[in-house]
C-alpha positions in Angstrom: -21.0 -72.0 -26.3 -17.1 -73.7 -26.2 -15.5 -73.8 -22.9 -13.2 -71.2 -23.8 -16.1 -69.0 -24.5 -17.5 -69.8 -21.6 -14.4 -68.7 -19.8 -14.0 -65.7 -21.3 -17.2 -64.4 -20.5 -17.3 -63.9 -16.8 -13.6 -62.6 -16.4 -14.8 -59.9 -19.1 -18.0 -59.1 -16.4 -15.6 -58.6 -13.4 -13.4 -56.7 -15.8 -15.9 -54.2 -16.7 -17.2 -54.0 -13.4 -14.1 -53.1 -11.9 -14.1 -50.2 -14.5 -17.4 -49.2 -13.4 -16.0 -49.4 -9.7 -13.2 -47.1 -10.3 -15.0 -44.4 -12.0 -17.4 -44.6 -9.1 -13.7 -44.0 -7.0 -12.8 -41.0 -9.2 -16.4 -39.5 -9.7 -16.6 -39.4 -5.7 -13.5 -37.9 -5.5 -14.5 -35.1 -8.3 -17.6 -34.1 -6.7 -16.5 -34.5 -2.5 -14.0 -32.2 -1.6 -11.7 -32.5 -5.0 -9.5 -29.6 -3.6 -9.2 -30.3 0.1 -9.2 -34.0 0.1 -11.4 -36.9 0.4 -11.2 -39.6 3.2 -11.1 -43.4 3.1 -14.2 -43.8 5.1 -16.0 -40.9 3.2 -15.0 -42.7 -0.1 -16.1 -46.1 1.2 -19.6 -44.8 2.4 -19.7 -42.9 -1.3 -19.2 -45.8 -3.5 -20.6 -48.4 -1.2 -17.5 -50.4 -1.7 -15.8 -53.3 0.4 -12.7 -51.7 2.6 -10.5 -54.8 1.0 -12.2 -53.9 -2.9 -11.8 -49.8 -2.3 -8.4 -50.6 -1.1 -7.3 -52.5 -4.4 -9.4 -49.7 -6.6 -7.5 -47.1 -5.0 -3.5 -48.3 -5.2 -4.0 -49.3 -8.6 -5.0 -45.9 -9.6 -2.5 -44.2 -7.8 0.1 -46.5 -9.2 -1.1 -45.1 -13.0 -1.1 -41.3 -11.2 -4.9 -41.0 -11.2 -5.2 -40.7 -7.5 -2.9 -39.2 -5.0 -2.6 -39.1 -1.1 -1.4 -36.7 1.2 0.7 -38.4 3.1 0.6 -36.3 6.4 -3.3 -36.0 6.5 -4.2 -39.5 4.7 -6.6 -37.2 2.5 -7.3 -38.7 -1.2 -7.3 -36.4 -4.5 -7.4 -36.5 -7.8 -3.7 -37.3 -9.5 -2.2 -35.2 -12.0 -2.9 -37.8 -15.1 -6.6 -37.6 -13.9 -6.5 -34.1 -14.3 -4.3 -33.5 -16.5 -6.6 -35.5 -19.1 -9.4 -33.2 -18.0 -7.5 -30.3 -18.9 -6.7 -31.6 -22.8 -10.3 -32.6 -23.2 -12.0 -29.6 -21.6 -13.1 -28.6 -24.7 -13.3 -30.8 -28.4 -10.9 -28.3 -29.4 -7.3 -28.4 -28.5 -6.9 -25.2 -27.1 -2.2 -26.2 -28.3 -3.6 -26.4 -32.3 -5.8 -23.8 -31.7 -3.1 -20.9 -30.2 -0.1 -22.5 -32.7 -0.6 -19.5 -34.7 -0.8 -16.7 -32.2 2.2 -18.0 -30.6 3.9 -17.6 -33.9 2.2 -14.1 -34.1 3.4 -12.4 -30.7 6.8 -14.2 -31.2 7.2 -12.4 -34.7 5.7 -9.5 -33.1 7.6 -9.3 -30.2 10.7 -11.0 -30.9 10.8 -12.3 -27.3 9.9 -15.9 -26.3 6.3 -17.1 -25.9 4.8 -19.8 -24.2 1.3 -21.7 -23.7 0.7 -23.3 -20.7 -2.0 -25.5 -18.7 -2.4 -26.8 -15.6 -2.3 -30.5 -14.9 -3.2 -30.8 -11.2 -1.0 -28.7 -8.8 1.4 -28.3 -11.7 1.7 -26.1 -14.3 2.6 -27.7 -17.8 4.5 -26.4 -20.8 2.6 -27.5 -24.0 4.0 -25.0 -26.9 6.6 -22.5 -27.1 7.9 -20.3 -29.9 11.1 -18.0 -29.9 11.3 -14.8 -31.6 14.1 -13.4 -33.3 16.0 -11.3 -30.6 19.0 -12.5 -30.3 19.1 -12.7 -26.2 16.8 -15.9 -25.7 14.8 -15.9 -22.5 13.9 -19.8 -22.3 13.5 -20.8 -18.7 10.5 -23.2 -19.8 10.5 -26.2 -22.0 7.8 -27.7 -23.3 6.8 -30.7 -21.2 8.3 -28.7 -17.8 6.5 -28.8 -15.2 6.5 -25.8 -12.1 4.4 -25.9 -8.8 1.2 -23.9 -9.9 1.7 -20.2 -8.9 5.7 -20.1 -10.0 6.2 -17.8 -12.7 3.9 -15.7 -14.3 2.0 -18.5 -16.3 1.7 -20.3 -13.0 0.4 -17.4 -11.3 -2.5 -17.0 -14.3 -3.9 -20.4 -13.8 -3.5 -20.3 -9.9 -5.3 -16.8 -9.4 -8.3 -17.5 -11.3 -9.5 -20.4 -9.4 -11.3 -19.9 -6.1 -9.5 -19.1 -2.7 -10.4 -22.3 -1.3 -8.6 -24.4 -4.2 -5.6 -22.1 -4.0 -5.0 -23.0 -0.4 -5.7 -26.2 -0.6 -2.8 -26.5 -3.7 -0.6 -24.0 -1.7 -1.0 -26.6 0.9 -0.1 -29.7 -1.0 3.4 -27.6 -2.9 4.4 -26.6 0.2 7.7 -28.6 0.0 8.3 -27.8 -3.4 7.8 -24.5 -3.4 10.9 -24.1 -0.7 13.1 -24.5 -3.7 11.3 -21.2 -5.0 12.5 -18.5 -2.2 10.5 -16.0 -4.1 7.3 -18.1 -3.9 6.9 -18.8 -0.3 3.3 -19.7 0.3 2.5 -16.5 1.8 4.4 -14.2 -0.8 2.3 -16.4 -3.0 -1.0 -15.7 -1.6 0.5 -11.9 -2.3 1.0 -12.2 -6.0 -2.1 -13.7 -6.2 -4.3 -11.0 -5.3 -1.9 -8.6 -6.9 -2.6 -10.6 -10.1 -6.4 -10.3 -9.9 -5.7 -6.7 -9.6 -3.5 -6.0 -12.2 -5.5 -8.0 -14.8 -2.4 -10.0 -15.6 0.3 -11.9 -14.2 3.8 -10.4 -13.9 6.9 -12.5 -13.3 9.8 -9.8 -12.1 12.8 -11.7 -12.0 11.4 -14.2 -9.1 13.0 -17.3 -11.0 15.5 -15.9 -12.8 17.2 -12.4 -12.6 17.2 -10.5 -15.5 14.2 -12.1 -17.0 10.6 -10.9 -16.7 7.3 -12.4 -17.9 3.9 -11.3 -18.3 1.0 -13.7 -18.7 -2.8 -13.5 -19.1 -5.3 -16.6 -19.3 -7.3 -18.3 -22.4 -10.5 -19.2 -21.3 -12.9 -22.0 -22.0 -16.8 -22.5 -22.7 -17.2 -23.1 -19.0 -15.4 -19.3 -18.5 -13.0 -20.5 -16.8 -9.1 -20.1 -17.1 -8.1 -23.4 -19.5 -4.3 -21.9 -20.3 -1.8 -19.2 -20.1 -0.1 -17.4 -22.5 2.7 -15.7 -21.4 5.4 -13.5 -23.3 9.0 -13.7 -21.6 12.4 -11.6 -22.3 15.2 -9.8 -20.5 13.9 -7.5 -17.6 15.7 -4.2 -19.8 13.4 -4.9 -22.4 10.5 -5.1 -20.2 10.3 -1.4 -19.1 6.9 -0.5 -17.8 5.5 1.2 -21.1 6.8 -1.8 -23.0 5.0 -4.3 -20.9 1.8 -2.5 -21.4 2.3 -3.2 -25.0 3.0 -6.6 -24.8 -0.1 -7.2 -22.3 -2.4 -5.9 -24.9 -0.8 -7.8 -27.9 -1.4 -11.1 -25.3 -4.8 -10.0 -24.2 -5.5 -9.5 -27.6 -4.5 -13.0 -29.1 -6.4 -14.3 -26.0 -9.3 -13.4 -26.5 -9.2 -15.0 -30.2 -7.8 -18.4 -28.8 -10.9 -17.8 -26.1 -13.5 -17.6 -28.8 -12.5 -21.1 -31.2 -12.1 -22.5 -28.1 -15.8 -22.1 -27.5 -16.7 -21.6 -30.7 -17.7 -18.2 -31.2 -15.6 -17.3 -34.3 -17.9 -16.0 -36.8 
């Protein structure tokens, strides 16, 4: 073996260990708490790690946004990159190729604006988005935008069908944000929540933007869970209660296909 080989050899050791290390950091943090925070000390007595080799693990991933820290309680969680590569690869199929074409449906159908969305963290995330042909746009989302989860009807999909203890624990950690949403205050929120397991569908009423409504329902995955929205958006006048209905069912309907490549069950 040359003495470059020789080199080489251990610094690729301690490079894959550290690899190892960090997964143990983000695995602990997946399974301990992943909605209302994870400690230092709990982290440290997880992993088994040095405080000086945990500390180095855990600033480099939250300087690539895998990890992030509440700054007020000193509570760890999982980063919105972290997640947000969980929510692409929650299935082998992307669930963005896989609703192209019902997007292009319910916008030809409709004529209104529709959009897919999923959630990357406490964010929602605009990944697709297809205009109809009425000639008053309603585009308040682009794709790549980001919102708090719960703002707007897409928002309030993906927030309402995870459990109580999750949603607090992301009302908790938007709570700044969400003060530049005077129709989302955390305990309006909490509100639209429950009224959007009720209603079987999310409803955005002119809460961002007056004059424009939105109705949303959610795609789900293999797991059954909620993986994305879809949501239909136009003026509020052409959103009259028996329209809406319409346009839930058209949405609920498209859903359920996107639902069943997405796990597979197309026959």
């Amino acid at each position: 073996m040359t003495s470059a080989a020789a080199e080489k050899t251990p610094r690729r050791s301690i490079e894959i260990r550290s690899i190892v290390k960090a997964a143990d950091v983000l695995r602990c943090l997946a399974v301990n708490n992943a909605s209302t925070g994870v400690r230092f000390t709990q982290l440290q007595e997880s992993t088994g790690l040095s405080k000086g080799t945990l500390h180095r693990i855990i600033q480099t991933l939250m300087s690539q946004g895998f990890i992030e820290q509440d700054r007020s309680t000193r509570l760890y969680f999982l980063g919105v990159e972290f997640l947000a590569l969980g929510a692409r690869s929650a299935n082998r199929q992307d669930v963005q190729s896989l609703a192209r074409n019902s997007l292009v449906s319910l916008a030809k159908l409709s004529g209104d604006t529709v959009y897919l969305a999923i959630r990357s963290g406490t964010e929602l995330v605009c990944v697709d988005a297809q205009e109809g042909n009425y000639p008053i746009k309603v585009l308040t989302l682009t794709v790549g935008m980001r919102r708090p989860l719960g703002v707007g009807a897409g928002g309030l999909t993906l927030l309402a069908a995870l459990p109580d203890n999750e949603i607090e624990g992301i009302i908790r950690r938007n709570a700044q944000r969400l003060k530049d949403y005077p129709y989302y205050r955390p305990d309006v929120l909490r509100r639209l929540v429950q009224e959007t397991r009720r209603r079987g569908h999310a409803l955005n009423d002119g809460q961002i933007l007056q004059g424009m409504c939105a109705v949303s329902v959610g795609i789900y995955g293999p797991d059954k869970r909620v993986l994305a929205a879809l949501t239909i958006a136009a003026t509020t006048a052409r959103m009259v209660p028996s329209r809406r209905v319409t346009l839930v069912n058209w949405l609920k309907k498209e859903a359920q296909k996107i639902s069943a490549m997405v796990s597979g069950n197309m026959d």
